[in-house]
C-alpha positions in Angstrom: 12.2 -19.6 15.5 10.0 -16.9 14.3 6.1 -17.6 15.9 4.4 -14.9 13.8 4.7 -13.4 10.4 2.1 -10.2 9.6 2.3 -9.0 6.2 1.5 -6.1 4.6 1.5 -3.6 7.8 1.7 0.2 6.6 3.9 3.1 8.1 1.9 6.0 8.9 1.5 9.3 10.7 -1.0 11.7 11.2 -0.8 15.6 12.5 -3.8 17.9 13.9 -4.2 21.7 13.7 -6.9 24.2 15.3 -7.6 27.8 15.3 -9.7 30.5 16.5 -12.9 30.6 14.5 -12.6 35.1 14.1 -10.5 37.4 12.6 -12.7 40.4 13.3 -14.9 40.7 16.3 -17.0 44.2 17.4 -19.1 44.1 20.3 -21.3 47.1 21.1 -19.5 49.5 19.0 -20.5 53.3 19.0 -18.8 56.1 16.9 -19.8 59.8 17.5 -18.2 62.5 15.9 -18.7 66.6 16.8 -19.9 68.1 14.0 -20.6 71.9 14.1 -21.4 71.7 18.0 -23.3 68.9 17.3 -22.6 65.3 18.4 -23.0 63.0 15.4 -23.8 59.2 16.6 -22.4 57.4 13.4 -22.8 53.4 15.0 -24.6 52.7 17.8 -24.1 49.6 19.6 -22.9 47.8 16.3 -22.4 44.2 16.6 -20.0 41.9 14.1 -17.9 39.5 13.5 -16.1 37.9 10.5 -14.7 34.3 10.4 -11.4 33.0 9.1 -12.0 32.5 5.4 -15.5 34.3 5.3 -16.1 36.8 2.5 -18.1 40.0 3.8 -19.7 43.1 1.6 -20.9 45.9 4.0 -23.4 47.5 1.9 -25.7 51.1 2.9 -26.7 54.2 2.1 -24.5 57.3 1.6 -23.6 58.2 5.6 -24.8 54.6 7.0 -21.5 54.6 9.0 -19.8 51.9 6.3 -16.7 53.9 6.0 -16.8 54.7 9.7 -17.1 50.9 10.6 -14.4 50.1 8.2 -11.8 52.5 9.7 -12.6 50.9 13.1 -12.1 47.4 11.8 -8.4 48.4 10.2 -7.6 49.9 13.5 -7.1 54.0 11.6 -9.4 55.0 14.7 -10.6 53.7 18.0 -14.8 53.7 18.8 -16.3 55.9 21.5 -17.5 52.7 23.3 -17.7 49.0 22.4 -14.8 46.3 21.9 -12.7 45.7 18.6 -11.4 42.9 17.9 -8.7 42.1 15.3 -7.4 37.8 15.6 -8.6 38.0 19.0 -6.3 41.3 20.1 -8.4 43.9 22.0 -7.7 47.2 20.0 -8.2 49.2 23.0 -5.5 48.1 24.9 -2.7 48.2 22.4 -0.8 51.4 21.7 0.0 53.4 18.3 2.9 51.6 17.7 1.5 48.1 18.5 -1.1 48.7 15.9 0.9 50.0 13.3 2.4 46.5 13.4 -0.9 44.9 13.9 -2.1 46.2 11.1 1.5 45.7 8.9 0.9 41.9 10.1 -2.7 41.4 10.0 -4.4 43.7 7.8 -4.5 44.6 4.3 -5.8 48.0 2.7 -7.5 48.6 -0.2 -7.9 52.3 -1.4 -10.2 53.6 -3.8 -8.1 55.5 -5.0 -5.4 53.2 -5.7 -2.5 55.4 -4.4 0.6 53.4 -6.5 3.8 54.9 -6.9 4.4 55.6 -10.8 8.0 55.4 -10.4 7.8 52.4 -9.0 7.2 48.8 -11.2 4.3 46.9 -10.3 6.3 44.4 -8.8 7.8 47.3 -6.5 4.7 48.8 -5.4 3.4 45.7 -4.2 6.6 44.3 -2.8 6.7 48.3 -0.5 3.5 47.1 0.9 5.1 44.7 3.1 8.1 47.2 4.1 6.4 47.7 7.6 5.9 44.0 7.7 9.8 43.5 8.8 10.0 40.5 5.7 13.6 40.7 4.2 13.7 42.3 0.8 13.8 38.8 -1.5 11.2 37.0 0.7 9.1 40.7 -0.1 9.8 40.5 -3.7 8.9 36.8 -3.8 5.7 37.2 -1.6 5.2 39.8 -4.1 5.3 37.8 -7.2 3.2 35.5 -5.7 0.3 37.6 -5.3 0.5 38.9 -8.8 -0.1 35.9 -10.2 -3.0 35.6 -8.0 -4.8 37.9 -9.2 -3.9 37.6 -13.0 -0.9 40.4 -13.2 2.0 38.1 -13.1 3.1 39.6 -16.6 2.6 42.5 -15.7 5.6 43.0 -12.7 8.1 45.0 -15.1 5.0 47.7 -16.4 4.8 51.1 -14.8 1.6 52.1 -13.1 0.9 54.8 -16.0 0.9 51.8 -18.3 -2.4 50.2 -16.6 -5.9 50.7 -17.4 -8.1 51.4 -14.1 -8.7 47.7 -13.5 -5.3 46.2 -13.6 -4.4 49.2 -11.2 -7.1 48.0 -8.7 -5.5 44.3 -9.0 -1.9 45.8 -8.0 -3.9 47.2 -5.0 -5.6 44.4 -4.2 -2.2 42.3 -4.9 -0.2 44.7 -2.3 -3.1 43.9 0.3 -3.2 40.3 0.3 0.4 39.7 0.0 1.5 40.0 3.5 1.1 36.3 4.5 3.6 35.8 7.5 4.8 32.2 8.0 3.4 30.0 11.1 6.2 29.1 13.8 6.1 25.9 15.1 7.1 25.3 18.7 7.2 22.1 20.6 4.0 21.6 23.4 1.4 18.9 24.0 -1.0 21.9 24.5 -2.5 22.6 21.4 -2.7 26.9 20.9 -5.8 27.6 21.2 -5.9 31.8 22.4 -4.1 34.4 21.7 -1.6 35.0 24.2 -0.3 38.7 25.9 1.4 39.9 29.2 -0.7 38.9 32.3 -1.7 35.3 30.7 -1.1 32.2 32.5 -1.6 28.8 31.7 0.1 25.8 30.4 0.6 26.9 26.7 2.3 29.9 28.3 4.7 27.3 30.3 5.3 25.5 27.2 6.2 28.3 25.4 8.4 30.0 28.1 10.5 26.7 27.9 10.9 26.8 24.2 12.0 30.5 24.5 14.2 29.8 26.8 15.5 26.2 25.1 15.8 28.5 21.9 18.1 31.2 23.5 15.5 34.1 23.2 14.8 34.7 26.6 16.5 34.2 30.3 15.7 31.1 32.2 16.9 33.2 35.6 14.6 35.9 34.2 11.3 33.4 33.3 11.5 31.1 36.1 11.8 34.2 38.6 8.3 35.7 37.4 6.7 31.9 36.8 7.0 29.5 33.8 3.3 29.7 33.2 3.2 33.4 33.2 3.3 35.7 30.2 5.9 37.9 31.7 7.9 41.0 29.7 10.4 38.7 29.3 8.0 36.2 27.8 7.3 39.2 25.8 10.9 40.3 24.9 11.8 36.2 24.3 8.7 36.3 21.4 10.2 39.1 20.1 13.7 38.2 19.8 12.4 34.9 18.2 10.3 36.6 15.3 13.7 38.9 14.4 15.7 35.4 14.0 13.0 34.1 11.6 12.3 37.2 9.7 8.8 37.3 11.2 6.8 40.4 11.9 3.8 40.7 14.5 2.3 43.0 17.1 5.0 43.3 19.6 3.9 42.0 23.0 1.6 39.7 22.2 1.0 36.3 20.1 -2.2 36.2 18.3 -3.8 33.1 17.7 -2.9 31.1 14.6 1.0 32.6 14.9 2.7 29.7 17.0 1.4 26.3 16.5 2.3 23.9 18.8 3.3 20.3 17.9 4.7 17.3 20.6 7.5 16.6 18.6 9.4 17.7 15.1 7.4 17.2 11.9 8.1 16.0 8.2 6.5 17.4 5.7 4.6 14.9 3.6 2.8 16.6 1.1 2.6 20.7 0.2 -0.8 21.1 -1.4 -0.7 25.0 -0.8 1.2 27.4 -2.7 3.5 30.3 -1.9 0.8 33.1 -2.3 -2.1 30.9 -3.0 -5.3 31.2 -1.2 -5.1 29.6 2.2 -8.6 27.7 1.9 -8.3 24.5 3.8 -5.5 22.6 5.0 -2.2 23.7 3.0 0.0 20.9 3.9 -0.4 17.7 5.9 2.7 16.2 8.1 4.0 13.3 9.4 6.5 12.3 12.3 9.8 12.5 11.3 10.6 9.1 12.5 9.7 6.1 10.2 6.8 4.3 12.6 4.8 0.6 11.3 0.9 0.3 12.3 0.4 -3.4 12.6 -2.9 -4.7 12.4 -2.7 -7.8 14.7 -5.3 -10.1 14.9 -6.9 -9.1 18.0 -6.7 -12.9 19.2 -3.2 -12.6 19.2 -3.0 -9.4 21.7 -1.1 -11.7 24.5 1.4 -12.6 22.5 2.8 -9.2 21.5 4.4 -7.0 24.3 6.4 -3.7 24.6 9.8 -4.3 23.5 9.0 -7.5 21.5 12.0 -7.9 18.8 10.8 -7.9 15.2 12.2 -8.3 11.4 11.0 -5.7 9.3 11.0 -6.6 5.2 10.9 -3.0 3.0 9.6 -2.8 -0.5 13.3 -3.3 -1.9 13.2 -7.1 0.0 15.8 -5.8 2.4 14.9 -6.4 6.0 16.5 -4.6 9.1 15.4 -4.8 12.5 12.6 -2.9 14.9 11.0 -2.9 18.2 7.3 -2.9 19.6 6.7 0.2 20.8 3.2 -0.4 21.8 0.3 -2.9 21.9 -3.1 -1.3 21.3 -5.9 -2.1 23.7 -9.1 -1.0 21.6 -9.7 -3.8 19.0 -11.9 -2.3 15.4 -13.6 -4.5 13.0 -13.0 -4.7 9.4 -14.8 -6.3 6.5 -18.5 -7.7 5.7 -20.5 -10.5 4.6 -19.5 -13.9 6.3 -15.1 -12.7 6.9 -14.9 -9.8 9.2 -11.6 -8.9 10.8 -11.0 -8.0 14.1 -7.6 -5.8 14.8 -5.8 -3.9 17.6 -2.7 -1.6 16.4 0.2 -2.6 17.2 3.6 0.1 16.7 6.9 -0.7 16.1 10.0 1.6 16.1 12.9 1.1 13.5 16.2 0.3 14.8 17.8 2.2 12.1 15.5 5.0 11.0 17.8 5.6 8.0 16.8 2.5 6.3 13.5 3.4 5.2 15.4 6.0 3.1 12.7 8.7 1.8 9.5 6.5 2.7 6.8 8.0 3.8 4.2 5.3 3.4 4.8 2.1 1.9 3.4 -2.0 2.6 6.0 -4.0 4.5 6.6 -7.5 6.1 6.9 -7.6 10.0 8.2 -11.0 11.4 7.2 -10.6 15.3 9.3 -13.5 17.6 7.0 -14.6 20.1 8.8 -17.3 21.1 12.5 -19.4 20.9 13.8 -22.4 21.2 17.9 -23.6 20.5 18.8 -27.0 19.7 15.6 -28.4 18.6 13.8 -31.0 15.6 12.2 -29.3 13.4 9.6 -30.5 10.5 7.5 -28.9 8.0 4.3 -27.4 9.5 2.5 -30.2 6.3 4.3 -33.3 7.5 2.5 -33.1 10.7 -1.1 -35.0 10.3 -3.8 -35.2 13.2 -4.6 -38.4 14.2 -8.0 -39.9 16.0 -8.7 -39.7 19.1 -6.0 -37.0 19.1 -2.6 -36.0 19.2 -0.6 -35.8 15.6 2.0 -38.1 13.9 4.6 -37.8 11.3 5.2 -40.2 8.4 9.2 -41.8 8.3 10.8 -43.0 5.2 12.9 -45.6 5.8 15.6 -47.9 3.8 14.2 -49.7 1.1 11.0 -46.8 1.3 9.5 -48.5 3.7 7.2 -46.3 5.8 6.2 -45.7 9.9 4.1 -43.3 12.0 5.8 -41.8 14.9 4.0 -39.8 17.1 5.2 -36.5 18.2 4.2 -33.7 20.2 4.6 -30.1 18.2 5.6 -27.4 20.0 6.3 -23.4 18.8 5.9 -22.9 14.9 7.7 -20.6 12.9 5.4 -19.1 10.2 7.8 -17.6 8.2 9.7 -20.7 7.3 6.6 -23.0 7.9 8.5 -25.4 10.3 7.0 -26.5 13.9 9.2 -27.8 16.5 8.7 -31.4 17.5 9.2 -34.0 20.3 8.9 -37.8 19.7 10.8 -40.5 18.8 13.1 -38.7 16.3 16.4 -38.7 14.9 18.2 -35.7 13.2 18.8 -36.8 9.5 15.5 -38.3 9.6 13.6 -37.9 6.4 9.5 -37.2 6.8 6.8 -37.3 4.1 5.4 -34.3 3.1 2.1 -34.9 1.3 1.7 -33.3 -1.8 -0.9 -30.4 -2.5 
């Protein structure tokens, strides 16, 4: 006999992302040049930094150090003194050819001067801009397209350069620099990324990621475990390497800037894309579920003690087909709902389908959970009405008997069944025995 019946509990999952606040950090920068036997100080001590979606104008006189500052930022020269910082990678410490694919990856260029191929389409010279990149020709073309559209060109791909007025060929520049937009892998970890990460590191994000690596095929278990699991190791290194090649992705070699790797507990569904291919990535792009089907129950918190891990339920989808589930787990923080004179008071309570596939394509939907509580075999059973409470105490049931002639017997009820509104019974009772019901 079913105990409890809690309708209309709702399937839900939820995801959480973070990243570093900067994509451009200088600390103390100084620039002097040699000029004619003289030494030029161009920035002194220059302090900035730039947050992920912020939109900066440097703005100054003619020889303020603007152009200077900006060639420091994009990594085309390195300061006399003072820390750059581009996503959280020191500058200084990289060599030529990690910042040519630092700044393939991270940074886009915009020249005054345009400098488009003219025997190239549109769609071409925007689509070259991500040759250093490493991104396969169609995914280039497509990222390409993409950014077009963005910025109002999109039938404009097939024209020539010569075939532009001067503003449409600053939008193909501006187009080629903001179409590099490498995807995000996602790893498994319960440590959320939260640095960026490079040889010498240690910690338990590096563990987690030396695992995947190694779980993945890109890097030697002998190899990792000999120099430590939570060290980032040259094989670490080679392992993030090998991994971006297999997906087509292309980053600063030796390193894993924040925001690249996102780590999750377990595999994620994608509920809903509200981002675009090319699109401006202002706030969240997509949000995600688990990929397994879970009901949120919200049991009356008076009821806590009855419900346990492992509990047997019926679950009752939208389509009226029911298939079975388990309670995974019984909240132990209660939350009230409501106002006025009917609050609610609730713990969660989550069950696990038996057979994930029978939710089909669900990702949120009301359903009916039946939880067993309780079981008896062999019992007398009467409807929950025909039982009637009787003074001092105790409850009878009403007898029909030949000729409709009528008796109380008194009974003692014992587990109901709210989903067929019976209640068991004990008393002087037959089986075939009819009862009243009163009438409503």
């Amino acid at each position: 006999m079913n105990d409890r019946s809690i309708p209309q509990a709702s399937s839900h999952m939820s995801d959480e992302t973070g990243l570093y606040p900067y994509v451009l950090e200088a600390t103390g920068v100084s620039k002097a040049f040699v000029q004619g036997g003289l030494n030029v100080q161009v920035l002194n001590n220059t302090q900035l930094s730039v947050r992920r979606g912020e939109k900066l104008a440097i703005v100054g006189a003619s020889g303020s150090g603007k152009s200077t500052l900006l060639h420091l930022m994009g990594t085309l020269d390195r300061p006399t003194s003072g820390t750059v910082r581009v996503t959280g990678l020191d500058i200084a410490r990289m060599g030529d050819r990690e910042l040519s694919a630092l700044r393939a990856a991270r940074i886009g260029f915009v020249f005054q001067q345009f400098f488009l191929a003219e025997h190239q389409t549109v769609l071409g010279n925007v689509a070259d801009g991500l040759l250093y990149a490493g991104i396969r020709r169609d995914q280039r073309r497509q990222l390409a397209a993409a950014a077009l559209e963005r910025v109002g060109l999109g039938h404009r791909a097939t024209a020539r350069p010569v075939q532009l007025s001067g503003g449409e060929r600053q939008r193909v520049a501006i187009a080629r620099a903001v179409a590099g937009a490498p995807p995000v892998v996602l790893l498994y970890g319960s440590v959320p990324a939260w640095r960026a990460l490079a040889e010498g590191v240690t910690g338990a994000d590096v563990s987690q990621l030396n695992h995947d690596l190694v779980a993945l095929g890109d890097a030697s278990n002998s190899e990792i475990s000999a120099l430590g699991w939570d060290y980032y190791s040259w094989e670490t290194a080679y392992g993030g390497q090998r991994l971006e090649e297999h997906l087509g992705v292309s980053s600063p070699p030796g390193s894993l800037s924040l925001g690249q790797v996102v780590f999750e507990p377990a595999a994620l569904r994608v509920a809903t894309a509200t981002g675009s291919l090319g699109g401006p990535a202002s706030g969240p792009v997509l949000t995600a579920t688990s990929d397994r089907h879970v009901v949120t129950i919200p049991l009356d918190a008076s009821q806590q003690s009855a419900v346990k891990a492992g509990d047997t339920v019926s679950i009752t989808l939208p389509d009226g087909t029911s298939t079975p589930g388990v309670v995974s787990s019984v909240g132990t923080v209660a939350t009230t709902s409501g106002s006025g004179g009917s609050p609610t008071t609730t713990i969660p309570v989550q069950v696990k389908l038996t057979d994930p596939k029978a939710a089909g394509t669900l990702d949120q939907a009301p359903v009916t959970v039946n939880i067993t509580t309780a079981s008896v075999k062999n019992v007398l059973a009467v409807p929950v009405r025909a039982l009637l409470a009787r003074s001092p105490g105790g409850y009878v049931v009403e007898v029909a008997g030949p000729g409709n002639t009528r008796r109380w017997v008194p009974v003692r009820p014992g587990i109901f069944d709210d989903t067929s509104g019976l209640v068991q019974v004990t008393g002087a009772l037959n089986p075939g025995q009819r009862v009243v019901v009163p009438a409503t």
